[in-house]
C-alpha positions as CSV (number, residue, x, y, z in Angstrom):
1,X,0.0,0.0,0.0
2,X,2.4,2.7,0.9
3,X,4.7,2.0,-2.3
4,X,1.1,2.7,-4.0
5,X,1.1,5.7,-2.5
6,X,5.0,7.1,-2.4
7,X,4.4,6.3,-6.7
8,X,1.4,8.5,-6.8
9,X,3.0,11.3,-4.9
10,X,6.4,10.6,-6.9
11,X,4.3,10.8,-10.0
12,X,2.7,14.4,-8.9
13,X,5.7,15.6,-8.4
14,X,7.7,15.0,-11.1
15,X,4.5,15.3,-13.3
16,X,3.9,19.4,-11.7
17,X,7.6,19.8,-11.9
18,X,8.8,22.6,-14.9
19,X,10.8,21.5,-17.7
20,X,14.7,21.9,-16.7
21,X,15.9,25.7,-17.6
22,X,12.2,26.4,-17.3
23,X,13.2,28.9,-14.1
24,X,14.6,32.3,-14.7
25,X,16.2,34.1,-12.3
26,X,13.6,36.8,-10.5
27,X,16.2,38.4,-9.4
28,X,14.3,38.0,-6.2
29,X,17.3,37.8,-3.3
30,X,17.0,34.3,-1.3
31,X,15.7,35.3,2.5
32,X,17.0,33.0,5.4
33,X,14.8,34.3,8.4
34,X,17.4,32.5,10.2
35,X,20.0,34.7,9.2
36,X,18.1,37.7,8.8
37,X,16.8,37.2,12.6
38,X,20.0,36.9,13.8
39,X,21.6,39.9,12.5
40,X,18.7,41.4,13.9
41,X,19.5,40.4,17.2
42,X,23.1,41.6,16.7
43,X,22.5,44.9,15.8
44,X,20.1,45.3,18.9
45,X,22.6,43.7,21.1
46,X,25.2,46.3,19.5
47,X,22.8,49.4,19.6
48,X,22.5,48.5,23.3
49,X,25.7,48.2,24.5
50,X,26.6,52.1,22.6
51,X,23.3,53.2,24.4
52,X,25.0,52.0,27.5
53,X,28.3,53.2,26.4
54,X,26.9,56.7,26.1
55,X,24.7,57.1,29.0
56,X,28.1,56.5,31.2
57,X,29.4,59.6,28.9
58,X,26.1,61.6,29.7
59,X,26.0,61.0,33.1
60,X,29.2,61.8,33.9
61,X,29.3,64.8,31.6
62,X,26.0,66.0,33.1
63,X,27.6,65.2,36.7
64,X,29.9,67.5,36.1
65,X,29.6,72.0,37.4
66,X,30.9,73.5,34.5
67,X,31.3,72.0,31.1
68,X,34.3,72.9,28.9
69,X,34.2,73.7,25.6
70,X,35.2,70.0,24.7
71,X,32.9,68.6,26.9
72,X,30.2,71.0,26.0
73,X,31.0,69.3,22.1
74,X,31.4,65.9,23.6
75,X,28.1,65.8,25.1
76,X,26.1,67.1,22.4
77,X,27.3,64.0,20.0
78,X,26.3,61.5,22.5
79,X,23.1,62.6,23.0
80,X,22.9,63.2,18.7
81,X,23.8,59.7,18.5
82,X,21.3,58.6,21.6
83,X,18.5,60.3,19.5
84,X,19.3,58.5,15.8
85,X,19.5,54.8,18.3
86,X,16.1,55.6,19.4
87,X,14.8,56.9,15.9
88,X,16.1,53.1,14.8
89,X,13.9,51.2,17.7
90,X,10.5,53.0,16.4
């Protein structure tokens, strides 16, 4: 019975099967979710550790009485740069 049955659906297949050099190339890019989930997950893990990165700068730059002219500089990058990691998360 089943070698009825593995014919049938051997038949179907090959029978609903194009012609060799039947498929052109869509250029429709292959997509591995696998791959494409993981490099997910390592730009988050990377845009996390900067975000951590910069709120040590930013706290310690706020911490501070009086702000020199590099700091001043210094501090308005990291909190540029906080803002375009948080634009990214939306």
């Amino acid at each position: 019975m089943h070698g009825r049955i593995d014919g049938v659906i051997n038949g179907l297949i090959i029978y609903h099967l194009p012609p060799s050099g039947a498929i052109k190339n869509t250029g429709y890019k292959k997509i591995n979710p696998v791959e494409d989930g993981f490099s997910q997950i390592m730009q988050a893990t990377g845009n996390i550790r900067e975000t951590m990165r910069l709120k040590i700068l930013v706290d310690s730059l706020t911490g501070k009485k009086q702000l020199s002219r590099e700091d001043s500089t210094l501090l308005d990058s990291a909190l540029d740069r906080l803002s375009k990691i948080h634009q990214t998360l939306k």
